[in-house]
Backbone as numpy.savetxt, mean C-alpha at the origin, in Angstrom:
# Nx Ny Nz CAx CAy CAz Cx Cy Cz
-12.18 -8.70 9.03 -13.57 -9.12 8.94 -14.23 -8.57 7.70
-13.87 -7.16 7.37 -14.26 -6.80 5.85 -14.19 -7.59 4.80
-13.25 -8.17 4.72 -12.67 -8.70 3.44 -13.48 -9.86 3.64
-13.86 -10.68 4.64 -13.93 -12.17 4.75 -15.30 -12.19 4.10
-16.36 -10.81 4.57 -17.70 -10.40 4.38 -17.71 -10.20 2.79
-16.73 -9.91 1.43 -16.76 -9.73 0.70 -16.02 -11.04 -0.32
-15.60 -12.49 0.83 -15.51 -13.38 -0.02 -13.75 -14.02 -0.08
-12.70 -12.59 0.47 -11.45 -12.69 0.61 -10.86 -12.94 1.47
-9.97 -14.10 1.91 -9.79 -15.13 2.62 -8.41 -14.24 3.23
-8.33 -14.04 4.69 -6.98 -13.47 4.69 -5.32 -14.18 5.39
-5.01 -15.06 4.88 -4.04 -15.87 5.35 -3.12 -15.57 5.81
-2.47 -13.71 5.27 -1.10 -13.45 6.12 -0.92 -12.18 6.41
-0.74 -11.70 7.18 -0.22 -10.01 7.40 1.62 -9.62 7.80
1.91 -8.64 7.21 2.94 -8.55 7.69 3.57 -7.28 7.97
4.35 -6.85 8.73 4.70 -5.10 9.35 5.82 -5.22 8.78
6.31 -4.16 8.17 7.87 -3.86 7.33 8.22 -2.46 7.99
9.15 -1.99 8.51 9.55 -1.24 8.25 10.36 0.12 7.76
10.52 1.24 7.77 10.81 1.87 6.86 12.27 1.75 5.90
12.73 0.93 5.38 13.40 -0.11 4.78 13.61 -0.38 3.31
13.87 0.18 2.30 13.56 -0.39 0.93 13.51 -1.42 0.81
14.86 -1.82 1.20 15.10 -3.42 0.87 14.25 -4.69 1.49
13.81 -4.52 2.40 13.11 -5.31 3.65 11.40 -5.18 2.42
11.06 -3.82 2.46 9.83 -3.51 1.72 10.00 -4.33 0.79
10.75 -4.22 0.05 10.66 -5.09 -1.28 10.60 -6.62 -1.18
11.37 -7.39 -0.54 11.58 -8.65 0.15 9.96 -9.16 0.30
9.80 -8.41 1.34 8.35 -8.56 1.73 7.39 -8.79 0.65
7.32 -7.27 -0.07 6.07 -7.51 -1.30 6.71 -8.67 -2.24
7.85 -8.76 -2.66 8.42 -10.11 -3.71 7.60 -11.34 -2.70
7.53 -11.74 -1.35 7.20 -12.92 -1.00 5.72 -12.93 -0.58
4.90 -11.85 -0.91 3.54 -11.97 -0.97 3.40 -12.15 -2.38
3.72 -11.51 -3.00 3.30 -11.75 -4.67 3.59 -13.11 -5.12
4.63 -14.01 -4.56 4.79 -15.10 -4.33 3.60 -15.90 -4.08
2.91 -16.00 -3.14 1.89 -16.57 -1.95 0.72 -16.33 -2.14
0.51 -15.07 -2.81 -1.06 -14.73 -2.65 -2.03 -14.04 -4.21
-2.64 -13.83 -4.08 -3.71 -13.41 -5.64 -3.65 -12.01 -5.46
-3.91 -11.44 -3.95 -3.73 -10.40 -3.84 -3.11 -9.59 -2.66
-2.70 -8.74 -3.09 -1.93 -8.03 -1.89 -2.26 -6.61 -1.88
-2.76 -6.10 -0.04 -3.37 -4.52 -0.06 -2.19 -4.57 1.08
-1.43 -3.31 0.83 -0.59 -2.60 1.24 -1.19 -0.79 2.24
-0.61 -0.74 3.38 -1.01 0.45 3.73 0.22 1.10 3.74
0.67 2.34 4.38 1.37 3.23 4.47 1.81 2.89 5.97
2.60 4.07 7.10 2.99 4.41 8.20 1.46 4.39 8.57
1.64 5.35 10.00 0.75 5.66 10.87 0.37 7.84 10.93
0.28 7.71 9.34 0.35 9.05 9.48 0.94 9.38 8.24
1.08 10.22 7.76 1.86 10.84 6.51 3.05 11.50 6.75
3.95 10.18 6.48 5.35 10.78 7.38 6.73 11.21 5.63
7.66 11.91 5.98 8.34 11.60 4.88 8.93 10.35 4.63
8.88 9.60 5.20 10.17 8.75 5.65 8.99 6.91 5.18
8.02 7.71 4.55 6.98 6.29 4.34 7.83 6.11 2.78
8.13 4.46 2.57 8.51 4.51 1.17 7.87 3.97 0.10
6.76 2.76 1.04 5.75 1.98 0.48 5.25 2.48 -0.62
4.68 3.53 -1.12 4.28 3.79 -2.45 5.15 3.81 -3.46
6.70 4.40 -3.07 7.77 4.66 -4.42 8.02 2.97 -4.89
8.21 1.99 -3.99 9.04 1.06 -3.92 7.97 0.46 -4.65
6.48 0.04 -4.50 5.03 -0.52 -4.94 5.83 0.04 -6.48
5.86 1.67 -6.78 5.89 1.90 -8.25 7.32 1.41 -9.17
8.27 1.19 -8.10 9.75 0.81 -8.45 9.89 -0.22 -8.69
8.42 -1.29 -8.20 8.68 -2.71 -8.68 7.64 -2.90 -10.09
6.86 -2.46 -9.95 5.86 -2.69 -11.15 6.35 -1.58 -12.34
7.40 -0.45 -12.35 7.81 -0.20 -13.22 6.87 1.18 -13.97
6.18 1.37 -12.31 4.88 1.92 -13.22 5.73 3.79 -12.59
5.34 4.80 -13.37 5.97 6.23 -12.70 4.27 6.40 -11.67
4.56 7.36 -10.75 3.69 7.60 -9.60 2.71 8.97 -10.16
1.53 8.81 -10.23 0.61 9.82 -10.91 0.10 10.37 -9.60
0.21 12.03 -9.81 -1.12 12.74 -8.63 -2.40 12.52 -9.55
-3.90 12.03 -8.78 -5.35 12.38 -9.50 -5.39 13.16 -9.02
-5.78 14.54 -9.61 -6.81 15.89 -8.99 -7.56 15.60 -8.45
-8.11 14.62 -9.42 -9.66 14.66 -9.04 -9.79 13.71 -7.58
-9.23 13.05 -7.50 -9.35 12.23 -5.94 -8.55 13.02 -4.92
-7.67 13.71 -5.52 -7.11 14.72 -4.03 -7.93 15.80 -3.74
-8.42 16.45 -4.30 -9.45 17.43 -4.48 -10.81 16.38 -3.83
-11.29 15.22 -3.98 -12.63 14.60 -2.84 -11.47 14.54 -1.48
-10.63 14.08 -1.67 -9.81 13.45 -0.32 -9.69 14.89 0.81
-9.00 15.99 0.04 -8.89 17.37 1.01 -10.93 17.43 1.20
-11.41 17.92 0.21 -12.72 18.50 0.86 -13.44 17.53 2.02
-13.06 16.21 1.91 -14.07 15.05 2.73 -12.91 15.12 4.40
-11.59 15.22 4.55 -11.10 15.83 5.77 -11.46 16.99 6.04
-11.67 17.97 5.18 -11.48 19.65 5.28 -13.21 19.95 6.47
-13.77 18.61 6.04 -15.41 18.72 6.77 -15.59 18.42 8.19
């Protein structure tokens, strides 16, 4: 309902899991289909989540920590 309120139409959802290959499959056939694609994680911060490496393994991009957003992210739980 967020998205629809901001104009973005949501045509498909889909559950992968913890899987490289399956992950990848998946995001290759949304990037296919759609303009845009928002990706979440597990249900928790598990080791075993791969969704972010595989996101950076396809776009080629290396994985950056921000300070500055982990540093709002800890203090805004830490409250």
């Amino acid at each position: 309902r967020a998205l629809t309120t901001i104009g973005i139409n949501l045509w498909h959802t889909s559950t992968v899991g913890d899987n490289e290959e399956r992950l990848e499959q998946a995001l290759e056939q949304a990037l296919e289909r759609s303009d845009l694609v928002i990706t979440t994680g597990g249900l928790g911060p598990t080791d075993d989540d791969l969704t972010k490496e595989t996101i950076a393994r396809m776009a080629g991009k290396p994985l950056v920590q921000h300070e500055e957003s982990l540093q709002r992210l800890e203090a805004h739980f830490a409250g």
